[in-house]
N, CA, C and O atoms as a MOPAC input file, in Angstrom:
PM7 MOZYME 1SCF
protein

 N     88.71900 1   123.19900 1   112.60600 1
 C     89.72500 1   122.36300 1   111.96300 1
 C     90.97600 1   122.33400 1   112.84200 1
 O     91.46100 1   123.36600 1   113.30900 1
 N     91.49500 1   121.07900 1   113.05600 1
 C     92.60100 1   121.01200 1   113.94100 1
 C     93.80900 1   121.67300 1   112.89700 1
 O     93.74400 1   121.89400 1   111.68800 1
 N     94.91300 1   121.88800 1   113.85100 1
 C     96.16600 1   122.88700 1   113.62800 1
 C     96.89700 1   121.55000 1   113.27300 1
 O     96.91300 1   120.49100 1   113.89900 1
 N     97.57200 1   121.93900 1   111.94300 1
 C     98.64100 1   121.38900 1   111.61700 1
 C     99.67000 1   121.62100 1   112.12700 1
 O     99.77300 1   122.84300 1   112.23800 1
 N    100.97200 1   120.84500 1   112.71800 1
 C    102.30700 1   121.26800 1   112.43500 1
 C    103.18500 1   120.61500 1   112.23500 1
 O    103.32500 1   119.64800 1   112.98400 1
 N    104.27900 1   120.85700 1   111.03300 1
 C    104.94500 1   120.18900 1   110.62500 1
 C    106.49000 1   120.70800 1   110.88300 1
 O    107.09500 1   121.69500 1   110.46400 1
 N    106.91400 1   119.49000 1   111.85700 1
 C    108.77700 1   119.49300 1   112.13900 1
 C    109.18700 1   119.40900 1   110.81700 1
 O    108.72400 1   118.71000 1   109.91700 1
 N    110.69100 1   120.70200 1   110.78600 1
 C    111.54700 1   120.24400 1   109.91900 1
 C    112.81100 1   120.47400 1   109.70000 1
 O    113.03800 1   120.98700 1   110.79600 1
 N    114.07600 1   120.51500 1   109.02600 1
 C    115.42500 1   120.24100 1   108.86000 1
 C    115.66700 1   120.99200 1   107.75800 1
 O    114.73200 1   121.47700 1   107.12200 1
 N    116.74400 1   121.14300 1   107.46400 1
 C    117.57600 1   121.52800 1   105.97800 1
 C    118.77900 1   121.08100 1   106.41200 1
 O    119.35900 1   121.31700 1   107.47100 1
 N    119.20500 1   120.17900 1   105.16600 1
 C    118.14500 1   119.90200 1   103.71400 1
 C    116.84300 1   118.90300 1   103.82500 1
 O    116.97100 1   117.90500 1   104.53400 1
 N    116.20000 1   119.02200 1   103.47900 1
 C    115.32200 1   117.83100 1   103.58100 1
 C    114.05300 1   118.18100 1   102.01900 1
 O    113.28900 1   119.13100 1   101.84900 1
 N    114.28900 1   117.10200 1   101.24800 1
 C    113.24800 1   116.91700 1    99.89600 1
 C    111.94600 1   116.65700 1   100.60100 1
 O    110.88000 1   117.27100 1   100.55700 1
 N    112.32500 1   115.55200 1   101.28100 1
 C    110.88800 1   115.30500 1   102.13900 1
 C    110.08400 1   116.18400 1   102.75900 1
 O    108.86100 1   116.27000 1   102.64900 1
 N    110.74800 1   116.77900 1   103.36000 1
 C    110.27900 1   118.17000 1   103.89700 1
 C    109.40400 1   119.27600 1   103.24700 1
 O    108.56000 1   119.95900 1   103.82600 1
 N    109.76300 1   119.32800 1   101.92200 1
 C    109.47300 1   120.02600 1   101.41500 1
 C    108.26500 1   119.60400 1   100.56200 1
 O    107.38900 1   120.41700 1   100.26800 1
 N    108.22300 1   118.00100 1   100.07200 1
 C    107.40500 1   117.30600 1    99.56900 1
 C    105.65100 1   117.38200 1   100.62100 1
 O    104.48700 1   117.46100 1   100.22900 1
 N    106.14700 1   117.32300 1   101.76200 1
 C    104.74400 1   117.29700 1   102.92100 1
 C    104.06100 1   118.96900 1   102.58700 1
 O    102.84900 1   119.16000 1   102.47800 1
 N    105.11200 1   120.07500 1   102.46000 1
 C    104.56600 1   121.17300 1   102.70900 1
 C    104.06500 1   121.47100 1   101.74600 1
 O    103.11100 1   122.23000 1   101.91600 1
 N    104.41600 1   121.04300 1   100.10700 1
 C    103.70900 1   121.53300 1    98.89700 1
 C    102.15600 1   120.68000 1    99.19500 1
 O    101.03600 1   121.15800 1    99.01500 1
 N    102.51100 1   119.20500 1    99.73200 1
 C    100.87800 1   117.99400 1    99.81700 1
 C    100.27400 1   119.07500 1   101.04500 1
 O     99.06100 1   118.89300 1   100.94700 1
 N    100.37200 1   119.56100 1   101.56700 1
 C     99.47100 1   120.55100 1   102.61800 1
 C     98.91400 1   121.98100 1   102.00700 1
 O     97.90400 1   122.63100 1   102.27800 1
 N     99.92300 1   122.18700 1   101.12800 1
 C     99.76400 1   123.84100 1   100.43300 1
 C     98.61500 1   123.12000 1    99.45100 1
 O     97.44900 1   123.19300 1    99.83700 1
 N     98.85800 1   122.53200 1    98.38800 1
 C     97.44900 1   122.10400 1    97.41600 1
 C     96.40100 1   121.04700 1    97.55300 1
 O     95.79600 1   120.32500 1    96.76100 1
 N     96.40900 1   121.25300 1    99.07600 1
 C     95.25100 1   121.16000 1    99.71900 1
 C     94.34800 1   122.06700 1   100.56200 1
 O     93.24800 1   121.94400 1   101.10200 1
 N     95.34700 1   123.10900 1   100.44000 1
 C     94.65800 1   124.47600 1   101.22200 1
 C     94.70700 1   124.39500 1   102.74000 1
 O     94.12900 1   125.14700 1   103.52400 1
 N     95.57300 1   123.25400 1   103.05500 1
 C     95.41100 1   123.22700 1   104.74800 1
 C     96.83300 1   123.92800 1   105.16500 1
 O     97.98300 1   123.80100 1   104.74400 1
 N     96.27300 1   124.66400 1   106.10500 1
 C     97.37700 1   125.49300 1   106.55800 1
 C     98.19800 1   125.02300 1   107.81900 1
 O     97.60800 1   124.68600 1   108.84600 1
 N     99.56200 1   125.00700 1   107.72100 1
 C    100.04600 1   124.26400 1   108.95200 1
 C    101.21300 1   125.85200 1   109.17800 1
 O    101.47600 1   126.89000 1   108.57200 1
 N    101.58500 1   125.17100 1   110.39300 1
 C    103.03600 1   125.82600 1   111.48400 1
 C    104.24200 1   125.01800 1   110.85100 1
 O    104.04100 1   123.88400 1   110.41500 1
 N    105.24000 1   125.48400 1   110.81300 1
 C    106.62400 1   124.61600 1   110.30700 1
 C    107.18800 1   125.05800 1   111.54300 1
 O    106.91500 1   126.14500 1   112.05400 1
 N    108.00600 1   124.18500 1   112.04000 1
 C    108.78800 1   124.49900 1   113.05000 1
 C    109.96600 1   123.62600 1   112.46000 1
 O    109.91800 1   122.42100 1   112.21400 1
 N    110.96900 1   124.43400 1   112.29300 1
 C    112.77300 1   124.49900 1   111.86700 1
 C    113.65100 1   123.68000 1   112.87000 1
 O    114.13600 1   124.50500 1   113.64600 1
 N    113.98200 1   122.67700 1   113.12900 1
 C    114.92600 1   121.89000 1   113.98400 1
 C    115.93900 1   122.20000 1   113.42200 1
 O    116.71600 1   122.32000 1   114.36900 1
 N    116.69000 1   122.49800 1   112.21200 1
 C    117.92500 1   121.97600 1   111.79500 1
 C    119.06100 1   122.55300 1   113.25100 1
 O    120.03600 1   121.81300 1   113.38500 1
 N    118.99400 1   123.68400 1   114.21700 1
 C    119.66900 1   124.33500 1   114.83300 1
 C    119.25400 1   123.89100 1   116.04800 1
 O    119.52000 1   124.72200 1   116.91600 1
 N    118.55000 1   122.63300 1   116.58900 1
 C    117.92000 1   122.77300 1   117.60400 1
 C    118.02800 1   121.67600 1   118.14500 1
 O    116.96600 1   121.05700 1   118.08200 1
 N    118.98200 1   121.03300 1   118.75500 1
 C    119.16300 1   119.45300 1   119.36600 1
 C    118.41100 1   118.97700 1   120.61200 1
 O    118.16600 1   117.80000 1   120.87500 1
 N    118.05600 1   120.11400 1   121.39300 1
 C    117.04200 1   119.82300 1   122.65900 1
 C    115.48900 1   119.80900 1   122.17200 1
 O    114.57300 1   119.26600 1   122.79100 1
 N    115.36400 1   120.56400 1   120.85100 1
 C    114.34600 1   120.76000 1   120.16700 1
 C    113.82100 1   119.32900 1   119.31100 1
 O    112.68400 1   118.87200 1   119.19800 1
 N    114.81300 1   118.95300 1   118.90000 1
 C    114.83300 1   117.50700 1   117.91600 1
 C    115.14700 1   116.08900 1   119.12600 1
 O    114.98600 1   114.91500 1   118.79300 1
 N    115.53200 1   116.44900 1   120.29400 1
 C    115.33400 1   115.23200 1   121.34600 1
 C    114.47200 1   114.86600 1   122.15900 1
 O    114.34600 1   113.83800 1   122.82400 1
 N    113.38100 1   116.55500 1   121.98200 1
 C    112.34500 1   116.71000 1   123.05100 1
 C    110.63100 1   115.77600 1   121.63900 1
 O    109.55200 1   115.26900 1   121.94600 1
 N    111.43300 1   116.05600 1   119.97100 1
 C    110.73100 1   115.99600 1   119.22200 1
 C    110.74500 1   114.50300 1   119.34900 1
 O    109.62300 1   114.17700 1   119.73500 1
 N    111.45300 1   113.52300 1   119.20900 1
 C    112.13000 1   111.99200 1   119.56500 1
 C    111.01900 1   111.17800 1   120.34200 1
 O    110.29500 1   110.22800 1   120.04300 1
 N    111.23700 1   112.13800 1   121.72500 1
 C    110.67800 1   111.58700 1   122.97500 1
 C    109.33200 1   111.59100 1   122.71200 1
 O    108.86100 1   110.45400 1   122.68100 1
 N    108.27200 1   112.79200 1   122.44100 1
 C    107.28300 1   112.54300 1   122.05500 1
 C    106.81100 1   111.86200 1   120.94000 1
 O    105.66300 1   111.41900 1   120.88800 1
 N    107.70800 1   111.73900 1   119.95200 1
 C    107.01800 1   111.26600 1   118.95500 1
 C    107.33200 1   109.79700 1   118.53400 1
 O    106.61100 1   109.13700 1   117.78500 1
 N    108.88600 1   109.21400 1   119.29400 1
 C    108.87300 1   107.96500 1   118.89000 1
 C    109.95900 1   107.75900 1   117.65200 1
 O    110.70200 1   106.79600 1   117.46100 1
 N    109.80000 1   109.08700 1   116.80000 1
 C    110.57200 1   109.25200 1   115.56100 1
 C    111.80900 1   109.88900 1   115.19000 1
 O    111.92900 1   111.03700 1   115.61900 1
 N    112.93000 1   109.35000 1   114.37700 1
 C    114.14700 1   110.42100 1   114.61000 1
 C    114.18200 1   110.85800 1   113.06300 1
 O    115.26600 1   111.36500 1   112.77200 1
 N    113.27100 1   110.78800 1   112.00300 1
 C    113.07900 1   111.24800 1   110.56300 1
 C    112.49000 1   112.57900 1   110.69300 1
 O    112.02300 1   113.24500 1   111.61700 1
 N    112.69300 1   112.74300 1   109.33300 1
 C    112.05400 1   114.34200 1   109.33200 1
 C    111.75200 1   114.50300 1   107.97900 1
 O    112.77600 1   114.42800 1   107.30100 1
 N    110.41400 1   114.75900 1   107.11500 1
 C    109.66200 1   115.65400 1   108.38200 1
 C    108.71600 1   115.03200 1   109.42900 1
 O    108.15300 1   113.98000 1   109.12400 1
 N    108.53000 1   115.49400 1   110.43300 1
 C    106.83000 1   114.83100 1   111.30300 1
 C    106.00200 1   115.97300 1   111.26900 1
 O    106.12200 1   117.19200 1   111.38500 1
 N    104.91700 1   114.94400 1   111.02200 1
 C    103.86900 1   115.94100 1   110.70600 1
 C    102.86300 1   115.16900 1   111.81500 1
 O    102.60900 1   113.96700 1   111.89900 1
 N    102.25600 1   116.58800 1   112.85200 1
 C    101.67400 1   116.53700 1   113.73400 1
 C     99.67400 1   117.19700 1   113.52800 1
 O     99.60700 1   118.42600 1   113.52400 1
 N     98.66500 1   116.66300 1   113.42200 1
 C     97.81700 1   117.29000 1   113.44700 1
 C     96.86200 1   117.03000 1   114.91500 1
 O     96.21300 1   116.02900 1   115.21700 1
 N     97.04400 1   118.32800 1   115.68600 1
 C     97.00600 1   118.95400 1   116.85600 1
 C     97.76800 1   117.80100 1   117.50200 1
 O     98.79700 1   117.46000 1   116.92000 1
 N     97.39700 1   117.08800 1   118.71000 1
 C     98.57700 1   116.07500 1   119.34400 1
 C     98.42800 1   114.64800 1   118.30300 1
 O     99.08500 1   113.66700 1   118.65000 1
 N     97.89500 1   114.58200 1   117.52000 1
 C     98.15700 1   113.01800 1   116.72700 1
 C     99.06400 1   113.28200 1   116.11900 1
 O     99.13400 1   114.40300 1   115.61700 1
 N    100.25600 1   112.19000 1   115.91700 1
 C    101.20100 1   112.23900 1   115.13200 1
 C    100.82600 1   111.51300 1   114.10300 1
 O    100.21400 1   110.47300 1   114.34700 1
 N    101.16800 1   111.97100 1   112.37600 1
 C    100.71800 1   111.13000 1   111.38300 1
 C    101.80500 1   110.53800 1   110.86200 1
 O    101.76400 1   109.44500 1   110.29700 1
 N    103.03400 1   111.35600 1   111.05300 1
 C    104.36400 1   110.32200 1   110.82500 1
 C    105.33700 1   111.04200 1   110.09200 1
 O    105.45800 1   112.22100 1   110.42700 1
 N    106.11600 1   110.60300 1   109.10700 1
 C    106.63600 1   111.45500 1   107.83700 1
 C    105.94600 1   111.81800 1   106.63600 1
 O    104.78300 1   112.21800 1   106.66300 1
 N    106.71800 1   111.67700 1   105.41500 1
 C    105.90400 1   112.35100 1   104.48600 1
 C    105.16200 1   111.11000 1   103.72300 1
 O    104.07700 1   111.14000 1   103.14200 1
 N    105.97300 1   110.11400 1   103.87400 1
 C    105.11700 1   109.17400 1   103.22500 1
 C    103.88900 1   108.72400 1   103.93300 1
 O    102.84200 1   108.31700 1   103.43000 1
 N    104.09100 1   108.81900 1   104.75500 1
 C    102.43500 1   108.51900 1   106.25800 1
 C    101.57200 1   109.65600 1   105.95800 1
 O    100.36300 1   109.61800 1   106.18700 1
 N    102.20100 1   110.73800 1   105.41500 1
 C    100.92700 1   112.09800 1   105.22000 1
 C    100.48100 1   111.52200 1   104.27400 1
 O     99.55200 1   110.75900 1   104.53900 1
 N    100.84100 1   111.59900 1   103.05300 1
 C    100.66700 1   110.91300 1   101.66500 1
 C     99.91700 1   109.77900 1   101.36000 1
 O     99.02000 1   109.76200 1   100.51700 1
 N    100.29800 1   108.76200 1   102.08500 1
 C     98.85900 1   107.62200 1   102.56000 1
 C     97.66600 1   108.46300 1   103.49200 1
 O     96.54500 1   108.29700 1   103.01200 1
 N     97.67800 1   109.02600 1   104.29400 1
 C     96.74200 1   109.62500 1   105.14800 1
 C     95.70400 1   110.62200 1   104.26300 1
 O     94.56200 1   110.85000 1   104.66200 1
 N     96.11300 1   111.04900 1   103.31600 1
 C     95.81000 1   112.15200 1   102.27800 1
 C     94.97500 1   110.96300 1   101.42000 1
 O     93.80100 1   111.12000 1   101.08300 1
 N     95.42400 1   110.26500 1   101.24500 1
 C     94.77200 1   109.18700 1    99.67200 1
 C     94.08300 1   108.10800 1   100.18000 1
 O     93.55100 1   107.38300 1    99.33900 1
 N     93.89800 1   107.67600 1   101.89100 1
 C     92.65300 1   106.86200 1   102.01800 1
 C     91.91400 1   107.63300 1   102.86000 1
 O     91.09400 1   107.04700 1   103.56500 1
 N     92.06400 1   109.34200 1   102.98700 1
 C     90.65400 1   110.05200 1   103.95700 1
 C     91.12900 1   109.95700 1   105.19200 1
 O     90.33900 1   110.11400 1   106.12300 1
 N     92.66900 1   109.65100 1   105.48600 1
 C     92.28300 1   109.36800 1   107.07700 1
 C     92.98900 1   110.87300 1   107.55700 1
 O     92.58600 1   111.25900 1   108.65400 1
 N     93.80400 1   111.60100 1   107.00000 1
 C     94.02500 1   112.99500 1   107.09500 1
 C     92.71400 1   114.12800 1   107.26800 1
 O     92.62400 1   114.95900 1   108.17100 1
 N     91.86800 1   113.94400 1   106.29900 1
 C     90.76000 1   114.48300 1   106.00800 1
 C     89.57800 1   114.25300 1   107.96400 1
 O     89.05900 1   115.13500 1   108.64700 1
 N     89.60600 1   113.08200 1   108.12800 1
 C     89.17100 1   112.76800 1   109.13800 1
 C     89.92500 1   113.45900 1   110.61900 1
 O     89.18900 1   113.97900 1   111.45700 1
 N     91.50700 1   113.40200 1   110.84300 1
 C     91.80600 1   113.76600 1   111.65900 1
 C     91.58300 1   115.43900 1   111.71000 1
 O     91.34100 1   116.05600 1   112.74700 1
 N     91.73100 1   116.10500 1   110.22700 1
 C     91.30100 1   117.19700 1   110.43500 1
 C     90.13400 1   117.51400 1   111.59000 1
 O     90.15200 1   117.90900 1   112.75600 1
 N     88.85800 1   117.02700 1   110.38900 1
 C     87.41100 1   117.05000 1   110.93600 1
 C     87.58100 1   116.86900 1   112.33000 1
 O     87.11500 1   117.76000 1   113.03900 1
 N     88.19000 1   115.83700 1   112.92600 1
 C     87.71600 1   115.60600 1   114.60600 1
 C     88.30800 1   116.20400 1   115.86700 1
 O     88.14500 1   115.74700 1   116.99900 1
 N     89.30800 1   117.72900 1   115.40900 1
 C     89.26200 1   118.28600 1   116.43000 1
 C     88.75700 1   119.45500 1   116.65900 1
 O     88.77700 1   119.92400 1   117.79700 1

């Protein structure tokens, strides 16, 4: 099963919304904390395209924020990126 990891901030609802949709699903991810980290959150930018938070990464695919997990979760396509690494 590919490695989750999910960027994140404080405060952020959203943030917190992705990690409960990952927890009662039993998939276990990495959180990695930007709020203190501006080379951390510019290096996050560059790769990902995105300046929201949270991003949620499963192994190098980016799935987006929390609302992109949340669709990804409810048409299988999360379930799939799991499976294919």
């Amino acid at each position: 099963m590919a490695r989750v990891t999910i960027y994140t901030t404080v405060p952020c609802a959203r943030c917190g919304n992705a990690k409960e949709l990952l927890s009662q699903r039993g998939i276990e991810f990495d959180e990695v904390n930007l709020s203190k980290d501006p080379v951390g959150r510019a290096e996050l930018a560059r790769r990902t395209g995105l300046m929201t938070f949270p991003q949620i990464m499963v192994g190098d695919q980016t799935v987006g924020g929390f609302d992109d997990l949340r669709d990804a979760d409810q048409n299988g396509r999360l379930t799939e990126l799991l499976a294919d690494r």
